[in-house]
Structures are given as C-alpha cells and as structure tokens.
C-alpha positions as CSV (number, residue, x, y, z in Angstrom):
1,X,114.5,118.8,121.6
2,X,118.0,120.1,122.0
3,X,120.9,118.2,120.4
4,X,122.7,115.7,123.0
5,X,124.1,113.0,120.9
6,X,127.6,113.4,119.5
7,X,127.6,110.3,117.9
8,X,125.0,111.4,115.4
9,X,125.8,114.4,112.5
10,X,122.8,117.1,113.4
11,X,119.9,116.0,110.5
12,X,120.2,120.1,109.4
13,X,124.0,119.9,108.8
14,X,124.0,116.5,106.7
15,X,120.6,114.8,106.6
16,X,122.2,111.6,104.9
17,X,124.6,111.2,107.2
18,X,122.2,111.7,110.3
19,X,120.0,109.1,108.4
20,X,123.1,106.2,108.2
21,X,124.5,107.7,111.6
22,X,120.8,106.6,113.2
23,X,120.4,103.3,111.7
24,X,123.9,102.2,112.6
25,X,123.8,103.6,116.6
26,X,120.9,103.1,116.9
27,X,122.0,99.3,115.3
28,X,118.9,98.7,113.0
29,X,121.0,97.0,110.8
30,X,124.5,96.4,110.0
31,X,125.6,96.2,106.8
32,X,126.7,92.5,105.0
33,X,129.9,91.9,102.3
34,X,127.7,91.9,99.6
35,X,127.4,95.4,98.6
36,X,123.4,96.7,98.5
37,X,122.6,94.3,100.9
38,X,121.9,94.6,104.8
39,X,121.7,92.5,108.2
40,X,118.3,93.3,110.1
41,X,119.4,93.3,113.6
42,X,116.8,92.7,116.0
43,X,115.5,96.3,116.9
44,X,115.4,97.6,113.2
45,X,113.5,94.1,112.3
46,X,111.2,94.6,115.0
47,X,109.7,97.5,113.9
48,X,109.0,96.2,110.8
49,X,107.7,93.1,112.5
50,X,105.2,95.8,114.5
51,X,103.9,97.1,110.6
52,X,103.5,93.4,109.2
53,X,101.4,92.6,112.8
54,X,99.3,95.7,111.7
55,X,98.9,95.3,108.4
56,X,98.5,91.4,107.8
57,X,95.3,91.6,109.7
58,X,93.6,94.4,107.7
59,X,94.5,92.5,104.2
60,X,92.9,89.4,105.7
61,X,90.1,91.5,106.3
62,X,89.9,92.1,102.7
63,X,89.6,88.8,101.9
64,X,93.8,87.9,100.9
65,X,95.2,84.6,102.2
66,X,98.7,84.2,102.6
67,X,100.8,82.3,100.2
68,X,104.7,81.9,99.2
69,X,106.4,81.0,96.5
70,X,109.5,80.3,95.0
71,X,111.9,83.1,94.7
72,X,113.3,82.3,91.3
73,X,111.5,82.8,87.9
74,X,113.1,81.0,84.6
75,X,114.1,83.3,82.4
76,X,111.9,81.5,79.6
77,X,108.5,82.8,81.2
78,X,110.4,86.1,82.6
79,X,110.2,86.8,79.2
80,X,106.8,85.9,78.0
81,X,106.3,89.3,79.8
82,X,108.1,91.5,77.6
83,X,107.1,95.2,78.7
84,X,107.6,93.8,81.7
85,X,110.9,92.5,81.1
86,X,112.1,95.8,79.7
87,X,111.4,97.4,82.9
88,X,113.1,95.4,85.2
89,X,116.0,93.8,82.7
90,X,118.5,96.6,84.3
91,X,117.9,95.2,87.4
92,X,117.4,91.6,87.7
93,X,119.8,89.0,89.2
94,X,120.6,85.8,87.5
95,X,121.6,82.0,88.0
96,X,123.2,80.4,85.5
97,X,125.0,77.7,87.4
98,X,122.6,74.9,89.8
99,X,124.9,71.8,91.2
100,X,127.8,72.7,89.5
101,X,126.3,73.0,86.0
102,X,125.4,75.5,83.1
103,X,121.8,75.9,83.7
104,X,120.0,75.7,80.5
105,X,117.4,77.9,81.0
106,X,118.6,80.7,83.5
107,X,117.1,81.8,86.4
108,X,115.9,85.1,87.3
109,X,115.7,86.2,91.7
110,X,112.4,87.7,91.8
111,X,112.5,91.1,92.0
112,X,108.7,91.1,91.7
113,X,106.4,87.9,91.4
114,X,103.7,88.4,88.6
115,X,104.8,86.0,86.4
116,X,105.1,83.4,89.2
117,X,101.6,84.1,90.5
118,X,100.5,84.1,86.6
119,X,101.5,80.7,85.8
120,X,100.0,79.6,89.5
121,X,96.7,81.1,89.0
122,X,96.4,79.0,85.6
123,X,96.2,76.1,86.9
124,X,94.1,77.1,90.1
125,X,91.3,78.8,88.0
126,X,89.4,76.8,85.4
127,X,85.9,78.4,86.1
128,X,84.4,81.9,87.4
129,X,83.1,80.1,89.9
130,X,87.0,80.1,91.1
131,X,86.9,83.6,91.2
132,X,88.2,86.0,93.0
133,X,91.7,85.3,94.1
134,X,93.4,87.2,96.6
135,X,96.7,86.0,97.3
136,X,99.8,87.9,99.0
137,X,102.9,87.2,100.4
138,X,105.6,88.1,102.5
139,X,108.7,87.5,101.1
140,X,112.1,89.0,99.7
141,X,113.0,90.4,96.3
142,X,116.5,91.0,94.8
143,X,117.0,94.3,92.5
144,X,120.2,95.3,91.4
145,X,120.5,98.7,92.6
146,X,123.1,101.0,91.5
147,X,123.0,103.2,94.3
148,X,121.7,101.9,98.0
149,X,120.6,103.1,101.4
150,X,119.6,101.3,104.2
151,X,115.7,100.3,104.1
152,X,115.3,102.8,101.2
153,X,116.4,101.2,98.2
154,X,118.5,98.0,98.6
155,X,119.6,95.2,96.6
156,X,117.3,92.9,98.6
157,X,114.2,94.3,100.7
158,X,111.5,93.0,102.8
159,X,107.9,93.0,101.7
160,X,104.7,91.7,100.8
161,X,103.1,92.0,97.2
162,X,99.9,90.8,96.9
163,X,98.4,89.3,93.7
164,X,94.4,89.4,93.0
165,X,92.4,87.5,90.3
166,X,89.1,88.5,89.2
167,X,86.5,88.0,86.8
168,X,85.4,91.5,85.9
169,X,87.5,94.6,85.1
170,X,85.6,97.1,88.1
171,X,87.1,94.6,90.1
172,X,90.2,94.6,89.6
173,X,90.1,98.1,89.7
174,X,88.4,98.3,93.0
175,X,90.8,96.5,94.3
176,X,93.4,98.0,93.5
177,X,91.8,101.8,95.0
178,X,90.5,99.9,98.4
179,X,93.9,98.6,99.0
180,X,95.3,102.0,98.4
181,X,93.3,103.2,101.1
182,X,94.5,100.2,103.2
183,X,97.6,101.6,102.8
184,X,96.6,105.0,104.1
185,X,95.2,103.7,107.2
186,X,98.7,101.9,108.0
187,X,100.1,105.3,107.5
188,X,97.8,106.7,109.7
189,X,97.6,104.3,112.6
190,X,100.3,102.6,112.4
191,X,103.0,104.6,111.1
192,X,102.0,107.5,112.5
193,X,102.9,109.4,108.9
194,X,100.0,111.3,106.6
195,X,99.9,110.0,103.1
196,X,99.4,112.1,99.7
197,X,97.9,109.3,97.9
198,X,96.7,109.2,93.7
199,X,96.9,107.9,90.4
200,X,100.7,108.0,88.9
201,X,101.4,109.6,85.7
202,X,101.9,107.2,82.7
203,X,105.6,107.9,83.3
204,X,105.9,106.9,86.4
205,X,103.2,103.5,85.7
206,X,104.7,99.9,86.5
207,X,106.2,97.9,83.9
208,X,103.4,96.0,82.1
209,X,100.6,97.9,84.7
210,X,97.5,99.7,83.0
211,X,97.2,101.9,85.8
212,X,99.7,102.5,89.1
213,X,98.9,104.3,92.3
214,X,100.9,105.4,95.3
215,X,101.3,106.9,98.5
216,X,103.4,109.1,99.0
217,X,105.1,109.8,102.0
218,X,107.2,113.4,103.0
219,X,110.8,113.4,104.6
220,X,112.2,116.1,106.6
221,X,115.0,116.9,104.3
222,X,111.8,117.9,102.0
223,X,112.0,115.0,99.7
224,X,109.2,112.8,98.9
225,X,109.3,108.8,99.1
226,X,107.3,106.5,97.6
227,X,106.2,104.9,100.6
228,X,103.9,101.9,98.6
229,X,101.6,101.2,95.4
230,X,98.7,99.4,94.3
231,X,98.1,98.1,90.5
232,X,95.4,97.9,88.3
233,X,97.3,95.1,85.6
234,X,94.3,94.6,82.9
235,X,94.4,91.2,81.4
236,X,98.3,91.6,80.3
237,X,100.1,89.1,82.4
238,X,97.3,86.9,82.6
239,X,97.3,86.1,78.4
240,X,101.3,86.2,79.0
241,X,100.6,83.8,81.4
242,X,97.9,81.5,79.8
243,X,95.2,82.3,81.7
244,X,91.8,81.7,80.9
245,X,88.8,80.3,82.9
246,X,85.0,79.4,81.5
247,X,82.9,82.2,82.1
248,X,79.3,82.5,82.3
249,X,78.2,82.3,79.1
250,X,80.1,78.9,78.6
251,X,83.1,80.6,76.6
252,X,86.8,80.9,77.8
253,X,87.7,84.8,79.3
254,X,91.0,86.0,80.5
255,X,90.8,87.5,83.9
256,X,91.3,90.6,85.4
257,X,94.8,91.6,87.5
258,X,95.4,93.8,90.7
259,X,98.8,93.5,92.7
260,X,99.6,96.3,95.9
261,X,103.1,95.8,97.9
262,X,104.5,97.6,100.8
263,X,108.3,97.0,102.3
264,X,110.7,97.7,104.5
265,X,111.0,101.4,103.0
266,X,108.5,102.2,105.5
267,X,111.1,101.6,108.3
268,X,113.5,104.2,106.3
269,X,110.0,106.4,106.2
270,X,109.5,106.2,109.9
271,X,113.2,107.4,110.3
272,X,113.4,110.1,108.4
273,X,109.7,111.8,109.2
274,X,109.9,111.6,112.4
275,X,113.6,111.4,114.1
276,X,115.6,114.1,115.5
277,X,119.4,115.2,116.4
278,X,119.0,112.7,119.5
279,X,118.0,109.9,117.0
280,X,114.8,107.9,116.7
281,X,111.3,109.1,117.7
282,X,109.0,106.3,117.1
283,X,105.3,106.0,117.0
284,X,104.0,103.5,120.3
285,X,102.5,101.2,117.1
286,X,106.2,100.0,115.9
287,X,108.4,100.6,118.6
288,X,110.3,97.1,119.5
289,X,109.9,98.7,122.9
290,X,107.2,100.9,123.8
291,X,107.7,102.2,127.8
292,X,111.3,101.0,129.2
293,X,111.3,101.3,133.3
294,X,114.7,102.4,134.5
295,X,116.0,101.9,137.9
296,X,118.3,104.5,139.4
297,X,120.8,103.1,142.2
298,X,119.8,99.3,141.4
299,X,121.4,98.2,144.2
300,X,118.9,99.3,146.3
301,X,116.7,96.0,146.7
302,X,113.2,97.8,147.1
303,X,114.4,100.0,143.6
304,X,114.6,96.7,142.0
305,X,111.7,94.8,143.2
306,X,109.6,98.3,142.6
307,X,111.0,98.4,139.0
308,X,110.3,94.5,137.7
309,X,107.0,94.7,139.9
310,X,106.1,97.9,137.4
311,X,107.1,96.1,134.3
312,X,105.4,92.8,135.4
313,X,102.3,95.2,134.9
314,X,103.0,96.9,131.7
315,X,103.6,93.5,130.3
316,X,100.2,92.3,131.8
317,X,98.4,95.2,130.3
318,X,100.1,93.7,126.4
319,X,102.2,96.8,126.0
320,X,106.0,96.2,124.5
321,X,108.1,97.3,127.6
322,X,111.3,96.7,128.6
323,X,113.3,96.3,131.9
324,X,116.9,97.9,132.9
325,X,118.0,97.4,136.5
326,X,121.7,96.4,135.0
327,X,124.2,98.2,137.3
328,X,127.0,98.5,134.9
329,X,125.6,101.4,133.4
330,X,124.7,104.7,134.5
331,X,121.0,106.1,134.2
332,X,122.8,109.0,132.1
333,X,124.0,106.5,129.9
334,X,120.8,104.2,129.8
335,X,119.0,107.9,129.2
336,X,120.6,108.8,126.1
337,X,120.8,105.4,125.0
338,X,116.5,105.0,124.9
339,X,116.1,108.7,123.3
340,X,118.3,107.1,120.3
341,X,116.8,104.3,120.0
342,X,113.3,106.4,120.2
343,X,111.5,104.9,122.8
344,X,108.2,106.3,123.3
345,X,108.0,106.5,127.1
346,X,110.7,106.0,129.7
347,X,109.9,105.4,133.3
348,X,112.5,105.9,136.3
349,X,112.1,104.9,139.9
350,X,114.5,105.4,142.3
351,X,114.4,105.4,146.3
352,X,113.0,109.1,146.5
353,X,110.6,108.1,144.1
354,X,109.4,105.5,145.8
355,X,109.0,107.4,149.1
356,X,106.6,109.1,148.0
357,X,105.0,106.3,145.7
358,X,106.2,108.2,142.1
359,X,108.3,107.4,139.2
360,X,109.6,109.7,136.8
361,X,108.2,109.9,133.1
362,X,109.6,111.3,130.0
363,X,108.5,111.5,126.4
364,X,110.2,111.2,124.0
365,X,108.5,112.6,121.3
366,X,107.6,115.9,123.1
367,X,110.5,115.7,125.5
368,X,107.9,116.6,128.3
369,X,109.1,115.4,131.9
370,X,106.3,115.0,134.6
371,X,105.6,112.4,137.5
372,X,103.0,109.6,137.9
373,X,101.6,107.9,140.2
374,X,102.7,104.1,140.6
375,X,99.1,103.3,141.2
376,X,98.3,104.9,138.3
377,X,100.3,103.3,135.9
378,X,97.6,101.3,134.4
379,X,95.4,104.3,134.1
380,X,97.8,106.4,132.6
381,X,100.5,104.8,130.4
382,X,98.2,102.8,128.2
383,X,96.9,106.8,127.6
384,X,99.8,108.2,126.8
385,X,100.8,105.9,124.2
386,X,98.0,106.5,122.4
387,X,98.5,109.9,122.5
388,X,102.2,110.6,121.3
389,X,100.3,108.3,118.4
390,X,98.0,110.5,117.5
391,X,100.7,113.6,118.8
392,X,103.0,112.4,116.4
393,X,100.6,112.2,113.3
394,X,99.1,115.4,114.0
395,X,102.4,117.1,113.9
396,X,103.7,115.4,111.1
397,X,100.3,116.3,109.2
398,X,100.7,120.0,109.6
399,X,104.4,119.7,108.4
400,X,103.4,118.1,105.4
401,X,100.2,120.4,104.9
402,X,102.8,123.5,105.3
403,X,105.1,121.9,102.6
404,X,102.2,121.7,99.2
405,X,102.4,124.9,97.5
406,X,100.3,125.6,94.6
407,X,102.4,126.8,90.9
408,X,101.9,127.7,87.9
409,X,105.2,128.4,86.3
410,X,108.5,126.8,85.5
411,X,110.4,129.3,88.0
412,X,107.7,128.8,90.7
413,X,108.3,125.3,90.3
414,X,112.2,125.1,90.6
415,X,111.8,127.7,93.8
416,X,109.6,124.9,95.8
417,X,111.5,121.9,94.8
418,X,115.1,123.7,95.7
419,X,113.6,124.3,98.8
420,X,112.1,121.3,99.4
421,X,108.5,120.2,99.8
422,X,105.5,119.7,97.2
423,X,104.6,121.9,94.4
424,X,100.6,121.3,93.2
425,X,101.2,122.1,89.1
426,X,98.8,121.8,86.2
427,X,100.5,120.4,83.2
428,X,99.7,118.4,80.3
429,X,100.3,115.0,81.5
430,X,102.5,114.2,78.6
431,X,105.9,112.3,79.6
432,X,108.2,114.6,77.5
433,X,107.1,117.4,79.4
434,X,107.8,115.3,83.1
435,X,111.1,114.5,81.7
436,X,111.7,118.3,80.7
437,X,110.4,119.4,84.4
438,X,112.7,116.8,85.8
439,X,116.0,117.8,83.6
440,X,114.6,121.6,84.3
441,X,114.6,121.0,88.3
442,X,117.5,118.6,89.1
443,X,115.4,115.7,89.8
444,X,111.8,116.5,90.0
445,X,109.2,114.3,89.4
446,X,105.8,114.1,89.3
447,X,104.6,111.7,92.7
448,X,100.8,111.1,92.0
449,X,97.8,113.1,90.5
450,X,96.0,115.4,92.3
451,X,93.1,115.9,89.9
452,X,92.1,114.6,86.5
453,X,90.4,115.6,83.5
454,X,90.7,119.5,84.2
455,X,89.3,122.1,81.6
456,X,91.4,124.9,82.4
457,X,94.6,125.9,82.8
458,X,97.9,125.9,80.2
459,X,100.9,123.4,80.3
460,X,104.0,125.7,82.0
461,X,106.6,123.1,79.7
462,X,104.5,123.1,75.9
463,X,102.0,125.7,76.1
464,X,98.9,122.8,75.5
465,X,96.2,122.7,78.1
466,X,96.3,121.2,81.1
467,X,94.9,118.1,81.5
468,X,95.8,117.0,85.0
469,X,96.9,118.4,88.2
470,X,99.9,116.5,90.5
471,X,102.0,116.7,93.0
472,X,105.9,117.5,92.1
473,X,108.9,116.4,94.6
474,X,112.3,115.6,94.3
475,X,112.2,111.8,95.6
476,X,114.0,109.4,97.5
C-alpha cells in the first residue's frame, strides 16, 4: 500500500522510529515519568486483552487454573535460588523501606515468580496423590532494563507465567513441549504470525532451568524476537524451595518443575510483522475494533439510521465493530485515521450508497476496495474476517520461509545476519563458540535448535564437529 501518513517515518528509512511513531499515533501507549515504564491506553491494551481472551481458554484446556500472587519476594528466599539469583541480580528491583522503616529483610518486585510458586506449592503438596499442579497467572513483573521499547522490553510488562508440579520427570517435560505448541497455535490463529519454535542452546537457557524452549517470532526489519518460552526446571527450585511430597512407595520425593510465559512483547510482535508506512495492520483476532462503519455526509438522517442499523448487526453477529457518524470530522480524516490504527475492514455508506442498497468496503490488509451488498452483510463480513486472518498468516509465512538460509561458514553467516533474516548453521553447540559468532557478527545469536545430535558436519568457529544445527538472528 502506498505511503499516506506523514505523521509516521517510512518503516524502510528508520524502522525504530516507524515502530515508536506507530505506537504513539496510533496511541497504544503513552509513556509514564518513570523511565522504562509505559501507560496502556485503551486501544494498545485491548489487543492484548484480545490474545489473553485467546489464550486463557486453551491453557484451561490443558488442565491450568488461574492463580495470583504477591508481587514481592524477600530477598532471604530470592536467594535460596542462587543460579537463579545470579541471573536476574542485574535486574531486580528492591524495597528496603515499608511504613516508613528500614526493612529488615528486603524485598525483591518479582521479575519472575518461581520462588513464590516454590514456597506455595510446599505447603499445598504433601502426597502424589496432590499431583499434578498447574497453576498460572496473569500478572506484572518489574526488570530493570537498561535500554527499553515500548511492549518489547520494558521495565514492567504484562504477562502470564505459568507454574506446573509433577510427580514424574516425562512430565514435566511434556509439559513443557505441549505448551510450546500452545504457543504456536496462538501464533497461528491468533496472532496471525508463523513461529520457528525449539530447544535453546545452553547459552541462551533460563537461570536455574535444565532445559529452555522458545518461539521465535521474525520482524520486518529482519530481526528475530523472542516472542515466548516454555521450561523444563528439574527438581532445582523445588529442593530450594523445600519441596517434597510422599510418593508411592511411602518415601519422601522432590517433584518435578515446568513454567511457560508469554507477554505483552507479542503486542510489539504484531506491530512490527505486520504494519506498514500507513501504520497498523492487525489480524481480525486482536483488533480492539474489527469492521468500523463510516457515514459519509451524517447529516443526512437515512445515512445515519442506515449506518447504526448496520452496526446494530455486526454487533449482533459478536464481531468488535465500531460506529462513526460524528460530523466534526471528515471521512478523509476518519479514513486515514482507521488505516493507522489497522482496522481490518472499514465500511462506508453514504446516500448514493444507499440508493442502490450498497456500502463501500476496504481492506486494510490488502488495500482491496470493492462493494457489498447491505443484505449481505451477514453473509459476507463474518467471511472476510476470517480471511485477512488466514491472508495475513499466509503472507507472513512465505516472508519468513524466504528469510532462513542455510550456511556453513563464518562469511556466509555474517552476509545473512547483515542483511537480515535467519541463517540455518551447524556448529558445535559449545557457548564460547555462540559468544565468538556473536562478537564475529555484531550481535548474532543463536534463537533455538533446529536439529540435535547430528553426526556430520564441522564447527565453522573451533573446527570440532558439529553437534547441533540452529537458527542464527540478530534479536530484538
């Protein structure tokens, strides 16, 4: 689609400041005096009120209740944890003052929960027969980010981490893999965005985590974003934690971990994969405001009864839609105004229109202009949301299937990553050689594994052989 908005720097000339230009016109958010930390206006926390609606269902499915709990952690059991603890202690916010006194033990702002859900699950589990837990929650965590964008990385995000408990190791590890693929299907349906998804390299593993894995999502700009992760734990923060429950055999056993969490970086994901010059493109499934109906000339009392009579009907059919009959503003204005904000599907009825029993429809994902039947509308629109869903994923699919190249050497390397985009290498799996690739490239890392356990092949950094294949990116 050709480039109409002024207000917003052309995502090919500055892509960062195209992102920040869209989230503030667009008024997602609005930034608060704390540095790192952002206001959620109402249109930017709707859409990630649209993925929680998706998503909440499908972990219920899976067998997770909600939960919440407290938001600070003493600092006494943060560090029972102490790999833990070394990999967040950079970031972490602290209390040391409550009612106008020294606190004597210190308290730490979450910036994830295990411990918290650690010292809950001791007392709730006695007995295998208590077993499995699946807890999450939707909550906030603080991290003390050095550097911050809006909805990517932020001193304080949205999100929900949930916590599992279970008696065997398999499942804790099954758990971990089927939320994974959870995850996926949010991408796919939801989010209208294709996942790479795999194992992380032990570099790349969460603090105190046996095993981490990721999806992984691909920006336009060519960088990748870690778009969520799922956690094997082992039995680590649950002998931290004191946890131990009678097993079968009549003797005590310390449980097996999983935790998986997804946040408001998704919002930042749906940005940057899918908007334009003009602004937002969002999928139907999180758009605040799926089909707005536009009246041109309001004044004209048949326009306006035409146009809330339409939207009386969208809303019966459960769609998201919105009304504008406010004479104050042009339809030009009102026009450019929905293609930033992204709304999927704009209708406009106006007295020739409704001579011959028509409005006007435009997509805003393909930028296709046709008419439609007002009769129709029932017929039709539900349609064509679903599919500029399914448009949108397919198109963003073949981008990111265009953007994996397969390398086998240093140079080849550096040449995909300066470009932008995914290079498939085989390497050693060793972490001096990821932290040689990512001095070597400016910033590449390796996102997940591709393949493990391979017999052939020669690490491009030591000369050893390969043992794994992944994907490399420079990352968000």
């Amino acid at each position: 689609m050709d480039k109409k908005n002024d207000a917003i720097t052309s995502r090919d000339v500055d892509f960062a400041k195209w992102y920040t230009d869209v989230c503030r016109k667009a008024e997602l958010m609005d930034y608060s005096p704390v540095k790192g930390f952002i206001n959620y206006l109402p249109y930017g926390y709707g859409i990630w009120e649209a993925i929680k609606a998706f998503a909440d269902p499908l972990f219920k499915e899976k067998g997770a209740e909600n939960v919440y709990l407290p938001m600070v952690i003493p600092m006494s059991m943060f560090n029972k944890e102490k790999e833990h603890v070394e990999g967040f202690a950079p970031e972490i916010l602290v209390a040391t003052v409550g009612g106008g006194n020294e606190l004597a033990d210190p308290l730490v702002i979450r910036p994830t929960s295990e411990i918290l859900f650690s010292d809950l699950y001791k007392r709730l589990v006695k007995s295998y027969r208590d077993l499995p837990k699946r807890f999450n929650q939707w909550c906030s965590v603080v991290r003390w980010e050095k550097t911050t964008r809006p909805f990517l990385r932020g001193s304080e995000f949205l999100w929900q981490e949930g916590h599992c408990l279970f008696e065997t190791e398999k499942e804790a590890v099954d758990n971990a893999l089927e939320m994974l693929e959870v995850y996926d299907r949010i991408g796919r349906e939801c989010l209208a965005i294709p996942f790479l998804k795999g194992k992380k390299s032990k570099h790349e593993t969460f603090a105190g985590a046996v095993a981490t894995y990721a999806i992984e999502a691909l920006m336009h700009d060519g960088k990748a974003l870690q778009a969520g992760t799922t956690h094997y734990l082992g039995q680590g923060f649950a002998k931290a934690g004191g946890i131990a429950f009678l097993g079968r055999n009549n003797a005590l056993e310390t449980p097996y971990q999983s935790s998986w969490g997804i946040s408001t970086r998704l919002v930042g994901a749906v940005i940057m994969v899918h908007g334009d010059d003009n602004g937002l493109v969002l999928p139907p499934m999180v758009a605040p405001d799926q089909v707005v109906v536009v009246g041109i000339r309001v004044n004209d009392e048949k326009v306006q009864a035409a146009c809330q009579d339409v939207f009386a009907r969208l809303k019966k059919l459960g769609i998201r839609a919105k009304l504008d009959i406010d004479p104050a503003k042009t339809p030009g204005w009102k026009f450019a105004e929905y293609e930033m904000k992204g709304v999927p599907l704009r209708l406009e009825i106006g007295p020739r229109d409704l001579e011959k029993g028509e409005a006007a429809l435009s997509i805003r994902f393909s930028g296709e202009k046709r008419t439609v039947k007002l009769d129709d509308i029932e017929r039709l629109v539900p349609e064509l949301l679903r599919q500029i869903q399914e448009g949108m994923y397919l198109a963003a699919k073949k981008r990111l299937e265009a953007s994996i190249v397969d390398v086998e050497t240093i140079d080849e390397l550096k040449e995909v990553l300066a470009k932008g985009g995914y290079a498939r290498m085989a390497y050693c799996g060793g972490e001096e050689c990821e932290l040689k690739i990512k001095e070597i490239t400016g910033g590449g890392t390796a996102r997940c594994i591709y393949k493990e356990n391979i017999e052939s092949g020669t690490c491009p950094v030591c000369g050893k052989p390969a043992t794994v294949i992944a994907y490399f990116a420079k990352a968000y």
